[in-house]
Each structure stands twice: as C-alpha cells, then as structure tokens.
C-alpha positions as CSV (number, residue, x, y, z in Angstrom):
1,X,-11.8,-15.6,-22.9
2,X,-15.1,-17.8,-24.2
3,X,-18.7,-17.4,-24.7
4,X,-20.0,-20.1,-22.9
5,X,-22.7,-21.7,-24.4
6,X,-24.7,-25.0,-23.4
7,X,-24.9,-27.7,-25.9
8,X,-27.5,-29.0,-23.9
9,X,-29.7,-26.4,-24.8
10,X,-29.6,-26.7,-28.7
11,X,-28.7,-23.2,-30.3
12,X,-29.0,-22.4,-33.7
13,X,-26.2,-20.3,-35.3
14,X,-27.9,-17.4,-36.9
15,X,-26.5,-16.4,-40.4
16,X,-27.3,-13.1,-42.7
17,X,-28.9,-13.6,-46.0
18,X,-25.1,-13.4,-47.0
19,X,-24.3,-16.9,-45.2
20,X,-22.1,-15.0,-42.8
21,X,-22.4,-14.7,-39.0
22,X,-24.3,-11.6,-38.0
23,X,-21.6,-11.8,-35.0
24,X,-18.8,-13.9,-34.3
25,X,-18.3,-11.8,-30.8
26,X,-20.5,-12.9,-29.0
27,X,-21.7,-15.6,-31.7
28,X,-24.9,-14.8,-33.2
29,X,-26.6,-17.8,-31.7
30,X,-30.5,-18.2,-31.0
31,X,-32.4,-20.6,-28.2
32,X,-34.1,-23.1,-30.3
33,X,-37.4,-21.9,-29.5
34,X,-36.1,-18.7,-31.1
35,X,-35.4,-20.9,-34.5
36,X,-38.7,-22.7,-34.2
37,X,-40.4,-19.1,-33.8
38,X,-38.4,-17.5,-37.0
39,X,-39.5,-20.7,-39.2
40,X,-43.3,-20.5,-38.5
41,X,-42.6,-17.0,-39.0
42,X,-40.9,-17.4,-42.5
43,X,-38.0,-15.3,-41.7
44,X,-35.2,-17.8,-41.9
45,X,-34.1,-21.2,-44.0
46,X,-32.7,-24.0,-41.9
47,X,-30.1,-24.6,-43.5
48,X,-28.6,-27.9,-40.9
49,X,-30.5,-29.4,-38.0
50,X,-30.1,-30.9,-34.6
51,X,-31.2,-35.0,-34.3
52,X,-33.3,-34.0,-31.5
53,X,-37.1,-32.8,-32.6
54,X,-39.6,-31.5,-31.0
55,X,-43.2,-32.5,-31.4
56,X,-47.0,-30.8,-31.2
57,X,-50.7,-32.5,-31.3
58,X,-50.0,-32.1,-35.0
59,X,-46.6,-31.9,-36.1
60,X,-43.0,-33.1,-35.4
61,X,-40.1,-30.9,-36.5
62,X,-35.7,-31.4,-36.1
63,X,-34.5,-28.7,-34.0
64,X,-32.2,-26.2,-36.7
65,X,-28.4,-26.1,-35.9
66,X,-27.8,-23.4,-38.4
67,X,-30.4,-20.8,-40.0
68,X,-29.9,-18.0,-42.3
69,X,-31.8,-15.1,-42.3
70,X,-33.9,-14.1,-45.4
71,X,-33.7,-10.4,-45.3
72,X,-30.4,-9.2,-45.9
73,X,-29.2,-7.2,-42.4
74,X,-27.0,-4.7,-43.0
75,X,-24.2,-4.4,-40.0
76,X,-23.7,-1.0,-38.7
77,X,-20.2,0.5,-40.0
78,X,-19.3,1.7,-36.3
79,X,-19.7,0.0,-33.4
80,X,-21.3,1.2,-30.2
81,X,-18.5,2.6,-27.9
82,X,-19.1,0.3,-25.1
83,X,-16.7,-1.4,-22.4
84,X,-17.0,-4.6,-24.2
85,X,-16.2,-3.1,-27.3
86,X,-13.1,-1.5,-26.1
87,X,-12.1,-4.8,-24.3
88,X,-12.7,-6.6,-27.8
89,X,-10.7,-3.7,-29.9
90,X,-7.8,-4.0,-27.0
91,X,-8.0,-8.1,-27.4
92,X,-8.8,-8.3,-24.0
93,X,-5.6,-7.1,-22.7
94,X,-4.2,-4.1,-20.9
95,X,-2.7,-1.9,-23.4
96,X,0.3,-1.1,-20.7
97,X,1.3,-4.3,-19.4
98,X,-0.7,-7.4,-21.6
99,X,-2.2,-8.4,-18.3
100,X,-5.7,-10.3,-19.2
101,X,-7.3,-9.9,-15.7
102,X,-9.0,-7.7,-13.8
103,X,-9.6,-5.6,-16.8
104,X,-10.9,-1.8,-17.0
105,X,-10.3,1.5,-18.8
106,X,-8.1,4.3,-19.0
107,X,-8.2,7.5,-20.5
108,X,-5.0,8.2,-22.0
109,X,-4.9,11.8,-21.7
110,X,-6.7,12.3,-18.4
111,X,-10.0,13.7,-18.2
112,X,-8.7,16.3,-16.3
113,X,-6.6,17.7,-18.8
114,X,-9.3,17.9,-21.0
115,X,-9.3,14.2,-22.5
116,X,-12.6,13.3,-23.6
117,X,-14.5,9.3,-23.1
118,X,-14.0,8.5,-26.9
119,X,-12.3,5.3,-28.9
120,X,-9.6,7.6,-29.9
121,X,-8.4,8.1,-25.8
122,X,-9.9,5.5,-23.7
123,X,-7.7,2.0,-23.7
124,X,-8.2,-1.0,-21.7
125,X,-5.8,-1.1,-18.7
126,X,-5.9,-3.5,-15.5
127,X,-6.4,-2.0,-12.0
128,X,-2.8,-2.0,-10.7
129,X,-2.2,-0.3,-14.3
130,X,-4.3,2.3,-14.6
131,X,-3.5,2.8,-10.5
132,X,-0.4,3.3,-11.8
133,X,-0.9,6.2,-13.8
134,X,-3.5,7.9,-12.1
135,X,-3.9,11.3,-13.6
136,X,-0.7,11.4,-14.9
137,X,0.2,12.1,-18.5
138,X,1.4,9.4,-20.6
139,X,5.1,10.9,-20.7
140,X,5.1,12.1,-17.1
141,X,4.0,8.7,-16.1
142,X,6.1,6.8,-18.2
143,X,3.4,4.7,-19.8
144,X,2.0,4.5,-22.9
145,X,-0.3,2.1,-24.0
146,X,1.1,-1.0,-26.8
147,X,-1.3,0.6,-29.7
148,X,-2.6,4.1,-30.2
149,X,-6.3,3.9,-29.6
150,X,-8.6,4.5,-32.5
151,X,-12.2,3.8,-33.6
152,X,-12.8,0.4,-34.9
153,X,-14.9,-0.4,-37.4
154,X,-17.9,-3.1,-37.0
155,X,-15.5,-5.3,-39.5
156,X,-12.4,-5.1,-37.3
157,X,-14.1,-6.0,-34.3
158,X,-15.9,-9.2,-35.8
159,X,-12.0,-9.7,-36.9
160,X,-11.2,-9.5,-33.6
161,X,-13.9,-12.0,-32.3
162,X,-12.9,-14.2,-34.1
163,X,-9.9,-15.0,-32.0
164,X,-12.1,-15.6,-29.4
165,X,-14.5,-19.0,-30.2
166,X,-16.8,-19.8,-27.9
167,X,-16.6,-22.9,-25.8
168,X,-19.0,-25.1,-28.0
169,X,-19.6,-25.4,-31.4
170,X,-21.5,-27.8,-33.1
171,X,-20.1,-29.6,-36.6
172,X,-22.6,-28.2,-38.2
173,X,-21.6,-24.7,-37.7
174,X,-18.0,-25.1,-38.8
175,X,-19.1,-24.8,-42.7
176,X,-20.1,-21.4,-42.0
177,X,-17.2,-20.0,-39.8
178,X,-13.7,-19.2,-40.2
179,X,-13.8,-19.5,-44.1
180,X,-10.1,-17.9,-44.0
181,X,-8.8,-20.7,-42.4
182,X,-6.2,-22.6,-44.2
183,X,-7.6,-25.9,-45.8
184,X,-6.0,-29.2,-44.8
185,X,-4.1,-30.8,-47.9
C-alpha cells in the first residue's frame, strides 16, 4: 500500500522544528500554495526548493520542496483509535490469515460476550476471515489473530509508516527521511 502523490503538483515535505516528519503515514506533505502561504506567514524555513517558481506583479519566488516548521509541535503520545490506525498498527494485514485485501475489523472477543471497540480487542481481519469467525470465540473458532492487539503509541505507528513510502518522493526529501537507514560504504 502507497500514498499516492502527484509530482506534478509540487508538495513540500513538512518537517517539525526537530527536522523530523510530522508524519511519515500519510507523509506530512503540503500543496505548494500551502508552503507559499506558511512563508509569507513566517511560520516555516524552506529549507530546499523546487526549480519551478511562481511569480506576482512584484515578486518571483522557487516553489519549497522541504519546509520545517518553526514552532516546535509536539505529537500526541496515543493515537486516535481509528480504522486506519488499526490497519497501520496491523501492517495492513489480516491478523488471521496475512491476507492484504479487502481489509476490515474484528473484535476478538465478540461484542456480544461483552468485548468492548478498543485497541486492546479490535484486529484487522479480511471479510472471508472475520466471516469465518462470526461470533465465535477465539478458541471455539479456532482462530486467533498472529499478534495480541494492544495500543500503539503515536511512535510505533510512524514506525510502522515508514514501511509504507509513498509513491513519489522528491531527492530533496531523502535528507530528511529514513535517517536509520544503513549508509552505503
């Protein structure tokens, strides 16, 4: 799975005051006009441009490839529990089979047992999956899911992201990603 994003239409990657992505799922990208907007502003340095510029009756500017933000934003320690999420904690797989398609979410101990919609129940499954078990216990069923679910943290699921690059992405934002990546000799 990619984010699909347009060259075409010029983003700027969008860094905290920290030089880090505020995302890397989805990549914390910006239209340009956004970038133009937060310079005139003064909220961000452009720290790489585009060749492309755009011009008005008085000035001519490059479009920014990369910007960092000059208020420090601090992330938010737990994530939202949304479907995404889940799907992004679960790496996009069903957590009975590994299927990656037709994707959607089962709650490992039933609801009508008493299982409640949280991280620690709910697991990504694929419809023929979670068909599968129905209702059914875990046990009873004879399915359990690969990893016991739990609560991510906003830091595990950028981890996770990153396994999942977008489509496109410019030279000029590969100085600011991926800094654990092993350096070629």
């Amino acid at each position: 799975m990619t984010v699909h994003v347009r060259p075409e239409a010029l983003p700027a990657l969008v860094l905290n005051a920290d030089y880090r992505p505020l995302s890397y799922y989805p990549l914390s990208i910006w239209s340009w006009q956004d970038a133009i907007k937060a310079v005139f502003l003064d909220r961000v340095s452009i720290l790489a441009e585009y060749d492309h510029s755009v011009s008005s009756p008085s000035r001519s500017m490059k479009l920014p490839s990369v910007v960092c933000l000059k208020s420090y934003v601090k992330p938010a320690t737990w994530p939202a529990f949304t479907r995404f999420n889940l799907f992004l904690r679960d790496r996009f797989e069903c957590q009975y089979c590994g299927s990656l398609h037709d994707l959607t979410f089962d709650h490992v101990v039933p609801r009508r047992c008493g299982g409640q919609t949280t991280w620690e129940n709910v697991v990504a499954a694929c419809s023929p999956c979670n068909l599968r078990k129905g209702g059914l216990m875990p046990d009873y069923a004879r399915m359990w899911p690969r990893q016991t679910p739990f609560q991510p943290t906003t830091h595990q699921l950028h981890e996770r992201g990153r396994a999942f690059p977008p489509n496109y992405l410019h030279e000029s934002w590969l100085d600011y990603l991926y800094w654990d990546t092993e350096l070629e000799p």
